[in-house]
C-alpha positions as CSV (number, residue, x, y, z in Angstrom):
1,X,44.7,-26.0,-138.2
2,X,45.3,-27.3,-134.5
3,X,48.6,-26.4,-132.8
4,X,49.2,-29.7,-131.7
5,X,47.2,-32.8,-131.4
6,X,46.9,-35.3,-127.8
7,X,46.7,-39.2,-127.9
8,X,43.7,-40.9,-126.6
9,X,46.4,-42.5,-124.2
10,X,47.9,-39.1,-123.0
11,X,44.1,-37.8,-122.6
12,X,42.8,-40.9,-120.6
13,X,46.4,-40.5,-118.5
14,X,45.6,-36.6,-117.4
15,X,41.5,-37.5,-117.1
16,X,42.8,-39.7,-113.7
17,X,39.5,-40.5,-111.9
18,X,37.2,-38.9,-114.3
19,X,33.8,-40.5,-113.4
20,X,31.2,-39.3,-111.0
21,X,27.4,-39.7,-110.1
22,X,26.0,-38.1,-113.2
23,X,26.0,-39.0,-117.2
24,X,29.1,-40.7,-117.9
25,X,29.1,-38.1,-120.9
26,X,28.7,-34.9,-118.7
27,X,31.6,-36.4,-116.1
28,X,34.0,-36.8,-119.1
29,X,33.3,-32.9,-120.4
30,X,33.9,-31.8,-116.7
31,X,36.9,-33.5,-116.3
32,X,38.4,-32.2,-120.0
33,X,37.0,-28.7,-119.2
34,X,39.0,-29.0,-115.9
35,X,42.0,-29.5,-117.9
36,X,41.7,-26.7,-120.4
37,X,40.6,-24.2,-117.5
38,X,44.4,-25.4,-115.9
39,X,45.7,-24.8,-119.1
40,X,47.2,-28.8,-118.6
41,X,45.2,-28.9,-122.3
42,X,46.9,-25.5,-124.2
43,X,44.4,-23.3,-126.3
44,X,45.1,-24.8,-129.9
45,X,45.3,-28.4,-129.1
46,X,43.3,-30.6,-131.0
47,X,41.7,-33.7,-128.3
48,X,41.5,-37.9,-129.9
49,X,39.3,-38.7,-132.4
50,X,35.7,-39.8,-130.9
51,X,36.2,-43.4,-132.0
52,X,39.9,-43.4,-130.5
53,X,39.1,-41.8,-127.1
54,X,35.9,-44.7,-126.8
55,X,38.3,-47.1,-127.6
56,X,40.2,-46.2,-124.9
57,X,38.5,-45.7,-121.9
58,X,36.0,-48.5,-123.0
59,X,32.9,-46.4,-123.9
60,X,30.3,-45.9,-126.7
61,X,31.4,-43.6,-129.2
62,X,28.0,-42.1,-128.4
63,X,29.1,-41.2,-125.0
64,X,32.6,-40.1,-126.2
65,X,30.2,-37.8,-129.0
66,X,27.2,-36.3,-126.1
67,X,31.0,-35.5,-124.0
68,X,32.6,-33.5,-126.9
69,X,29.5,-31.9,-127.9
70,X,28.5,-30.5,-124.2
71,X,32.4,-29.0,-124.5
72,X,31.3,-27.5,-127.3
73,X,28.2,-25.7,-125.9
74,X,30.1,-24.7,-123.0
75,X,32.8,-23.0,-125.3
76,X,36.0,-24.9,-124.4
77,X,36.2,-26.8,-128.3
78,X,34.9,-26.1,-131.4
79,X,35.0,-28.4,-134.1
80,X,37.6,-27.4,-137.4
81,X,37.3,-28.7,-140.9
82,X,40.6,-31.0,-141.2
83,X,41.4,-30.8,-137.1
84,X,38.7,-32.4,-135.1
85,X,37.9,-31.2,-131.7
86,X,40.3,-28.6,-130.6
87,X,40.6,-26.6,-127.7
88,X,39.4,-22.8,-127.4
89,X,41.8,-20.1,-126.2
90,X,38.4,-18.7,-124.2
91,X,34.6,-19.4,-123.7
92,X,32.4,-18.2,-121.4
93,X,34.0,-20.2,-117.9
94,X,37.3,-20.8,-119.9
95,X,38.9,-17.4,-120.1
96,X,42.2,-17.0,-118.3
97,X,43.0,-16.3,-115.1
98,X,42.7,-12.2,-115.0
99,X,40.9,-11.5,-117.6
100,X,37.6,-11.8,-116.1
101,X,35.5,-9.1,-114.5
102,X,36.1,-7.0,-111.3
103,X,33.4,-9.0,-109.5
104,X,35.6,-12.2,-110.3
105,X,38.2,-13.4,-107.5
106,X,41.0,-15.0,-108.8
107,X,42.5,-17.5,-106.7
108,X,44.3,-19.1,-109.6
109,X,47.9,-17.3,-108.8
110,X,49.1,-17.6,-104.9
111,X,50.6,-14.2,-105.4
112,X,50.3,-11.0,-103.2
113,X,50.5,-7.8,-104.4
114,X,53.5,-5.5,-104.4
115,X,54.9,-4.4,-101.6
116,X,53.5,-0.9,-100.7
117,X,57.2,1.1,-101.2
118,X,58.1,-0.5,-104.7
119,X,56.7,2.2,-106.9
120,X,59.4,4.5,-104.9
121,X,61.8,2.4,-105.7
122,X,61.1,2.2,-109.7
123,X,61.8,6.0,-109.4
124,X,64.6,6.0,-107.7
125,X,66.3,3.8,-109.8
126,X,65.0,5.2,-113.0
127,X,66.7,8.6,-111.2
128,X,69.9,6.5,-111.3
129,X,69.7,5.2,-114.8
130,X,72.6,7.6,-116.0
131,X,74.5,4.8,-114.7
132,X,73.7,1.7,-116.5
133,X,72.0,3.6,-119.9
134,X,75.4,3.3,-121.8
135,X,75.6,-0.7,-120.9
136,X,75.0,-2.9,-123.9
137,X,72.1,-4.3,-121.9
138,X,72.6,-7.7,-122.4
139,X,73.5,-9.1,-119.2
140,X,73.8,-12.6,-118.9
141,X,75.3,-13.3,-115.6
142,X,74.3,-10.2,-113.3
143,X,75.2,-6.6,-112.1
144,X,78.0,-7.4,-109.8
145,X,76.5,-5.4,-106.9
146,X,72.9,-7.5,-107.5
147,X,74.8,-10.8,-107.1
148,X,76.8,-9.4,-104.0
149,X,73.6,-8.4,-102.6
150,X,72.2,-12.4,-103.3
151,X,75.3,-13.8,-102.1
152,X,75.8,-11.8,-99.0
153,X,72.5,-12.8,-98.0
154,X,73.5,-16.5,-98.1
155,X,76.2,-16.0,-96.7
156,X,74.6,-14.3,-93.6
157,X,71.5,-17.2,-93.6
158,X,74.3,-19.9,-92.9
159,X,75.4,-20.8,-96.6
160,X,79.1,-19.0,-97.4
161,X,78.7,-17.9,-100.7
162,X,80.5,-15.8,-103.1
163,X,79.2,-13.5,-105.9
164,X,81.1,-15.4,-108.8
165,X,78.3,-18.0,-107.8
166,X,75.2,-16.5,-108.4
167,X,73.6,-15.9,-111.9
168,X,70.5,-14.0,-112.2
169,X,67.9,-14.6,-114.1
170,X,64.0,-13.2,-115.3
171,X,62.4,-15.0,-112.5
172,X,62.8,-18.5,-110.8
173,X,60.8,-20.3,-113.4
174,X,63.7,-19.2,-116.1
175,X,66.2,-20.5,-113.0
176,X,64.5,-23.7,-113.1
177,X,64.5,-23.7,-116.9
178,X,68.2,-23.0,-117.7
179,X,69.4,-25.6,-114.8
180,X,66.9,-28.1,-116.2
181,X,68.2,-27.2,-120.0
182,X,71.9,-27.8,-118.5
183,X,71.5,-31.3,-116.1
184,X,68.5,-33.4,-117.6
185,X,68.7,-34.8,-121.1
186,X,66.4,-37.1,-122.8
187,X,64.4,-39.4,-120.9
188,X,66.5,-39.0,-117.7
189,X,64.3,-39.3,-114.6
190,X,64.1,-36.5,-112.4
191,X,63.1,-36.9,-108.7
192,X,60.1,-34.3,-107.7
193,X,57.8,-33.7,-104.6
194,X,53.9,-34.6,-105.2
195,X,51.9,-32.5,-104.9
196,X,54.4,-29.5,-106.5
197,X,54.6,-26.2,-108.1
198,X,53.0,-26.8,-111.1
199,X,55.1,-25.0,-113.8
200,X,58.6,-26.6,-112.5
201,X,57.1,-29.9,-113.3
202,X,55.6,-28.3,-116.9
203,X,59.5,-27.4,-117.1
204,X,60.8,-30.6,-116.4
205,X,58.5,-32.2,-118.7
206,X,59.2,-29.8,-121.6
207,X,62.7,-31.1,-121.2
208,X,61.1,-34.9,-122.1
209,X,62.2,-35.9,-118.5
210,X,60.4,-38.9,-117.1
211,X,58.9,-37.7,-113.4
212,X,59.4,-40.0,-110.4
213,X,57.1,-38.6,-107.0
214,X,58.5,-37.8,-103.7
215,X,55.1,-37.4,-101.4
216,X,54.5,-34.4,-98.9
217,X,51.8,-33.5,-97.2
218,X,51.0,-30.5,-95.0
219,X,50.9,-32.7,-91.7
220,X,53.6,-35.0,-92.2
221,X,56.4,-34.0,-94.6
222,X,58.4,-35.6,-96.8
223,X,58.0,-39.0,-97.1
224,X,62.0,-39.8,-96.3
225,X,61.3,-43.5,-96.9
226,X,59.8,-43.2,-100.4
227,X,62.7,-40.8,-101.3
228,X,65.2,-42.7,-100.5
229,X,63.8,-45.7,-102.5
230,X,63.2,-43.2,-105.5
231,X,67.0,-41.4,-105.4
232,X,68.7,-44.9,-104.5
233,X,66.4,-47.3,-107.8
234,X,65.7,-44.4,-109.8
235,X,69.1,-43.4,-110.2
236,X,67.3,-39.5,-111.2
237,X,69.5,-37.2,-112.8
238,X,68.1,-34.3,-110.9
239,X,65.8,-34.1,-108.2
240,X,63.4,-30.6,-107.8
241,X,62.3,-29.9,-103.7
242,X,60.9,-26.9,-102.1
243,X,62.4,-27.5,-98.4
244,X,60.3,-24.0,-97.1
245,X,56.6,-23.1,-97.2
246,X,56.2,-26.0,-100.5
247,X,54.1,-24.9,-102.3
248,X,51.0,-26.4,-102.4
249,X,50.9,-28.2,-98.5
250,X,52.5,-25.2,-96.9
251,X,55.2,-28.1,-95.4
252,X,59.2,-26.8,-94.1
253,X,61.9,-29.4,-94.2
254,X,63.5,-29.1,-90.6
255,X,67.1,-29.7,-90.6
256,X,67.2,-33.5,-90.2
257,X,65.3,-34.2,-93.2
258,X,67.5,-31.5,-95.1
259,X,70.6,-33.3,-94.1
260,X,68.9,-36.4,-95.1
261,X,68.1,-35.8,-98.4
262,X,71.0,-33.9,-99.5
263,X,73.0,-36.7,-98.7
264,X,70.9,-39.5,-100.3
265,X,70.9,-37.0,-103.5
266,X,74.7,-36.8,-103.4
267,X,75.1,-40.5,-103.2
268,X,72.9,-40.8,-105.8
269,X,74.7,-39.0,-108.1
270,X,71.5,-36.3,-108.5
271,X,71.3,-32.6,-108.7
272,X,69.1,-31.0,-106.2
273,X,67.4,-28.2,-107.5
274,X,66.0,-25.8,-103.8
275,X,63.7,-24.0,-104.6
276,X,63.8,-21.2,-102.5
277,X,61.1,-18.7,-103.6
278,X,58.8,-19.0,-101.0
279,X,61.5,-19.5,-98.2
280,X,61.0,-15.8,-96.8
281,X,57.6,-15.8,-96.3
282,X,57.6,-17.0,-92.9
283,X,54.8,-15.9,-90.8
284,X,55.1,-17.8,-87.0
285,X,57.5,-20.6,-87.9
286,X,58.2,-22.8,-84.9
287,X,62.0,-23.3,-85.7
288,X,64.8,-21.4,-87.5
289,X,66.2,-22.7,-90.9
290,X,69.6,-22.5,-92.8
291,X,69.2,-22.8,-96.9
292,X,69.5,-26.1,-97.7
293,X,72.5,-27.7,-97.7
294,X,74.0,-25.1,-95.7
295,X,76.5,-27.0,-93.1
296,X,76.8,-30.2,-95.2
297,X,79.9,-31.5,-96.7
298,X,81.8,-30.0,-99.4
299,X,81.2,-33.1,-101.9
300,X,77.4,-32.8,-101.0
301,X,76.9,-29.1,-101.4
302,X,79.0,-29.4,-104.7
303,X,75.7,-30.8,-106.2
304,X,72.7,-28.5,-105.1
305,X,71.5,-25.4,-107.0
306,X,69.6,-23.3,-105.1
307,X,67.0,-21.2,-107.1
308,X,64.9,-18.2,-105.6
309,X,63.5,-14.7,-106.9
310,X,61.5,-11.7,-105.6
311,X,58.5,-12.4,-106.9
312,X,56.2,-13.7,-103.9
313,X,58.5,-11.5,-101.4
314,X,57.9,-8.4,-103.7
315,X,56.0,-8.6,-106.9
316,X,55.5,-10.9,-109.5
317,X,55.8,-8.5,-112.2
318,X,59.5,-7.7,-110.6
319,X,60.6,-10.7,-112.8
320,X,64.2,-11.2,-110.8
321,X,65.4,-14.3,-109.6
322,X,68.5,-16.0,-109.3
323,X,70.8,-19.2,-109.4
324,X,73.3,-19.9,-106.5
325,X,75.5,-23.0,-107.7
326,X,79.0,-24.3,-107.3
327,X,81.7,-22.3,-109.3
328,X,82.2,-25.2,-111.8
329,X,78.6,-25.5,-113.0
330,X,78.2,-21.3,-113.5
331,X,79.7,-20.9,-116.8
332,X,77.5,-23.8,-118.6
333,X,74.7,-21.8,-117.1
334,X,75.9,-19.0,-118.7
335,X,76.7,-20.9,-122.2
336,X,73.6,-22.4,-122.5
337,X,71.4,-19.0,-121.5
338,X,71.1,-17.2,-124.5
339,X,69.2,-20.5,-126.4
340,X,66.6,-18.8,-123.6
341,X,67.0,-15.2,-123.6
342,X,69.4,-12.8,-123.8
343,X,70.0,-11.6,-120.4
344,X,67.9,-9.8,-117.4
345,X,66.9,-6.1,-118.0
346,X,68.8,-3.4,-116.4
347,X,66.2,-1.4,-114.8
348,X,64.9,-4.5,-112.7
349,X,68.2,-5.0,-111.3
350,X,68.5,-1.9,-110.3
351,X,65.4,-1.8,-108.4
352,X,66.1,-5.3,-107.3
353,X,69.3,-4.0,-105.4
354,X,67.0,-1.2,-103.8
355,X,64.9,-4.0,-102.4
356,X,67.7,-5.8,-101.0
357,X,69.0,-2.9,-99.0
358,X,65.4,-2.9,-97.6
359,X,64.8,-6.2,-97.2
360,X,63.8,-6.8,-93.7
361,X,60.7,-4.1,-93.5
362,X,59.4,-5.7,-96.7
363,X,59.7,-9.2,-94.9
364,X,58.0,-7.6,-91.8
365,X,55.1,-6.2,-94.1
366,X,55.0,-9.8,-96.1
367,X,54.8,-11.7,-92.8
368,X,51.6,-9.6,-91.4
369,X,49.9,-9.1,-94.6
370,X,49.9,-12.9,-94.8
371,X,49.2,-13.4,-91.7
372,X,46.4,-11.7,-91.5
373,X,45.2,-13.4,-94.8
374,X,46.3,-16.7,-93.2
375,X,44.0,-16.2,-90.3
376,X,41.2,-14.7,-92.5
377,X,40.7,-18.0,-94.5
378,X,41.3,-20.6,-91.4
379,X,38.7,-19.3,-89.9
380,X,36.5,-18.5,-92.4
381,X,36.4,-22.4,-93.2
382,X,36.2,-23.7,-90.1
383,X,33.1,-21.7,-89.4
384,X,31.7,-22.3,-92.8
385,X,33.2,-26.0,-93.8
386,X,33.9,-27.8,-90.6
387,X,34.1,-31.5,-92.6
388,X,36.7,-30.0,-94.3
389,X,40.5,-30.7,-92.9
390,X,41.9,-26.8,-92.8
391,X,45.7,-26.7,-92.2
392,X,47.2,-24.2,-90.4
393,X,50.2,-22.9,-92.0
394,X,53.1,-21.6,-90.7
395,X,54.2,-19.2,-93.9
396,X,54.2,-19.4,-97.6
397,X,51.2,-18.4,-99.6
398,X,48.2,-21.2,-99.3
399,X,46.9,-23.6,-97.7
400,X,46.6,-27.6,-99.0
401,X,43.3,-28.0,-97.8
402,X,41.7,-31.6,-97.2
403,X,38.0,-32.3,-98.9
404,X,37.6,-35.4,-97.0
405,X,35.6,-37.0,-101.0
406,X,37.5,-36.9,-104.2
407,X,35.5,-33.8,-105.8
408,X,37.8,-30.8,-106.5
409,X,37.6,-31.1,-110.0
410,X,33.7,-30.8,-109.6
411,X,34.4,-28.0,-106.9
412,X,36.8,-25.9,-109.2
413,X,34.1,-25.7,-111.9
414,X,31.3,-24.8,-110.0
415,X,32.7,-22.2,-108.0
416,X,34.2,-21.0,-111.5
417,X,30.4,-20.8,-112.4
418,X,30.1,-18.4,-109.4
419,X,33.0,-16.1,-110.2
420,X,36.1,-17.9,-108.2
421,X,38.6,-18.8,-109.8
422,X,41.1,-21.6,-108.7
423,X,42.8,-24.3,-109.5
424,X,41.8,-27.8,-108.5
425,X,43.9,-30.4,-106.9
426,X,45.0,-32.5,-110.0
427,X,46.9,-29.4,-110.9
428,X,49.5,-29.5,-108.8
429,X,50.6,-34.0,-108.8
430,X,52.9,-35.5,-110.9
431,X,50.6,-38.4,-112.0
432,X,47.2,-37.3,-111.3
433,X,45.4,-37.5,-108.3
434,X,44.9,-35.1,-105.6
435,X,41.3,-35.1,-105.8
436,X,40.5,-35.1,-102.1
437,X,42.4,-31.5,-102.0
438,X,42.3,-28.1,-102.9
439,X,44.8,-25.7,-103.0
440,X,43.2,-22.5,-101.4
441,X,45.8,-19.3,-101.7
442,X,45.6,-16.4,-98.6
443,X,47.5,-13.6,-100.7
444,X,44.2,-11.9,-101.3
445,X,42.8,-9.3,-99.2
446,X,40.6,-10.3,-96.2
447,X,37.3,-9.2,-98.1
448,X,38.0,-11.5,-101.1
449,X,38.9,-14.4,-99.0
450,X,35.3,-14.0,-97.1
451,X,33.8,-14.1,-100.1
452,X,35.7,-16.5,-101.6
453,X,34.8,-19.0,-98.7
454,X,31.3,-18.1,-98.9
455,X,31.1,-19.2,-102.6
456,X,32.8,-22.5,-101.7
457,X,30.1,-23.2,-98.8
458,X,27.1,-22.3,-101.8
459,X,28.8,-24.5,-104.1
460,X,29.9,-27.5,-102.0
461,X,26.5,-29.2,-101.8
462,X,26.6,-29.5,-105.7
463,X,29.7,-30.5,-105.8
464,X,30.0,-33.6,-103.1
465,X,26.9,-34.8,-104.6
466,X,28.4,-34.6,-108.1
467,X,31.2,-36.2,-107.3
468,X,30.3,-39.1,-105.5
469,X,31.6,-42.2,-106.2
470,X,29.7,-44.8,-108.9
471,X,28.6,-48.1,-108.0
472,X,29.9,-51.0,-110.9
473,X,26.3,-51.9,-111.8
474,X,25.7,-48.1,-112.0
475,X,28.8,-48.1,-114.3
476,X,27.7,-50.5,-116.7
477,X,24.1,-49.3,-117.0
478,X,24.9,-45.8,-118.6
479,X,28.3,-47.2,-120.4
């Protein structure tokens, strides 16, 4: 039996603009295949009826039928007695990120590796675990000398902060999880940047929060005048921003549009969730930032939580992060955490506090290992792609690159064909869209990013011509 089953409206609203130059049947498996390789369709789920899904986007069920049956071949459905259509877990272009071969590069995660000196520090601490061994092991707030370390960090970055406000947590995306479980009920709106970090929004979502866009863009920012229209009509209970290195564009709030928006949030009424995870990845960034909110009033600071972890600084697999919020909101954090989990393991901690006492020579090793895969890939396009609009970021993990033709859907799978793997625009927006970018990580080693480039220049051909745009009378003939 399928897991769970998707509408023919919820399908036709993640398709966005599905059609291209080829069979109306083959650009309606691409963009479904494009979905289940982002995982925005999970393994299990069973897609509309034939007859529901033609309905709905105003096609022969023949069409809707060749569509499914080309999924089929490709190994992304298979068809179950009493299901439908459902949606494979694997397949030969649909296996998950990292389980693929050596000669595969997987671009799908903007993550480096660990920092050179972390084994050392796994040791040491497991040295120290006399220590902590006879602790129950369920932590739900944080070793005090972990959440001094956090809050002393703060404190020297501009933002006075005191330990009693910190709670760590497995990881930012459980940060963004518990605050999200806490402040949004229902069908509250929440305010959130477009394009975004993908699995905050998934978060948001899961919470049955209806999402209301903020755009950014690499060269611009943060469209103030948009926000302000969303936090002053919306009325959103919460509103999710990245104000360094966002992640996709690569875009840093400077401190007028910080000020700007934590005010408009406070009068508002919304929660500001900072994301702060990528905000020490700075490679050559032309002006110095506080954490946001840092120097504002008390009644506006009173409502941001700032969230942040180690794991782009240090290692993902280091899953530590933390929340920093005003002393009132802490204990229904901690109330509502064990519906969640049951606290953050002991051993991470410990190596998490060895991190922070070395801090600045891991930032100095982050900031020229990305540097150098910054560089790498800029000019690697440039020399290879030079239609394409190649930002050139000052820290964070990737670049937002521009396509100049709505095709990354059509790029993402036929560079997947060649043994990249990545995720295409669509990804990473609120509502759809995004076509006319691709969000290109630098956190691989110079090597893979020269290859990686090389694979986008073979398949680019195939993929602008594949995804050009339809004429009506085009349209209606193979409808």
């Amino acid at each position: 039996m399928a897991d769970s089953r998707l509408s023919s409206r919820a399908l036709v609203n993640l398709l966005g603009e599905w059609r291209n130059a080829g069979p109306v049947y083959r650009g309606l498996a691409d963009a479904v295949r494009v979905l289940c390789l982002d995982r925005r369709i999970a393994p299990g789920t069973a897609l509309p009826a034939e007859r529901d899904l033609a309905a709905r986007l105003h096609l022969s069920r023949t069409t809707v039928a060749a569509a499914y049956r080309d999924l089929r071949e490709s190994g992304h459905v298979s068809s179950l007695r009493g299901s439908g259509t459902v949606v494979r877990g694997g397949g030969p272009i649909a296996d998950p990120p990292g389980t693929a071969d050596e000669t595969t590069i997987d671009l799908h995660r903007a993550s480096p590796a660990a920092w050179p000196g972390l084994g050392s520090l796994f040791v040491e601490a497991a040295a120290q675990s006399g220590q902590w061994v006879g602790h129950s092991g369920y932590d739900m707030v944080g070793s005090i000398e972990l959440r001094t370390a956090i809050a002393s960090r703060y404190t020297a970055r501009g933002l006075p902060t005191d330990p009693d406000q910190i709670v760590v947590t497995t990881g930012a995306q459980s940060a963004i999880a518990l605050v999200t479980d806490v402040i949004v009920r229902r069908g509250d709106r929440v305010a959130i940047e477009t394009p975004t970090y993908p699995h905050a929004a998934d978060a948001l979502r899961d919470a049955a929060a209806r999402l209301v866009a903020i755009p950014v863009d690499s060269e611009h920012g943060w469209d103030l005048e948009r926000a302000d229209h969303v936090l002053r009509r919306a009325a959103p209970s919460l509103a999710y921003l990245m104000p360094d290195f966002q992640n996709p564009t690569g875009a840093s709030m400077d401190d007028q549009t910080r000020r700007f928006l934590a005010e408009s949030a406070a009068e508002a009424g919304a929660v500001v969730i900072a994301d702060e995870t990528t905000a020490d990845l700075d490679i050559d960034r032309p002006f110095a930032t506080r954490p946001f909110g840092a120097g504002a009033d008390p009644a506006v600071q009173h409502n941001i939580v700032t969230v942040g972890s180690l794991s782009k600084s240090v290692w993902g697999g280091l899953r530590i992060g933390w929340i920093r919020a005003d002393l009132d909101l802490v204990p229904r954090l901690v109330a509502a955490r064990p519906r969640r989990e049951l606290g953050t393991p002991e051993l991470e901690q410990q190596v998490a506090i060895l991190a922070f006492h070395r801090l600045p020579e891991i930032l100095r090793q982050r900031g020229e290992l990305l540097r150098l895969g910054r560089d790498t890939l800029v000019s690697a396009l440039s020399d290879a792609l030079p239609e394409w609009t190649v930002p050139h970021p000052h820290g964070g993990v990737a670049a937002w690159v521009g396509l100049g033709a709505p095709v990354s859907s059509p790029l993402a799978l036929a560079v997947r064909a060649r043994g990249l793997i990545l995720s295409s625009g669509p990804r990473f927006g609120v509502d759809g869209g995004h076509e006319r970018h691709l969000r290109l990580p630098f956190t691989a080693p110079p090597a893979q990013l020269e290859r990686a480039v090389q694979m986008l220049a073979e398949a680019w051909p195939e993929a602008r011509d594949r995804g050009r745009p339809v004429t009506e009378a085009v349209l209606d003939a193979v409808v």
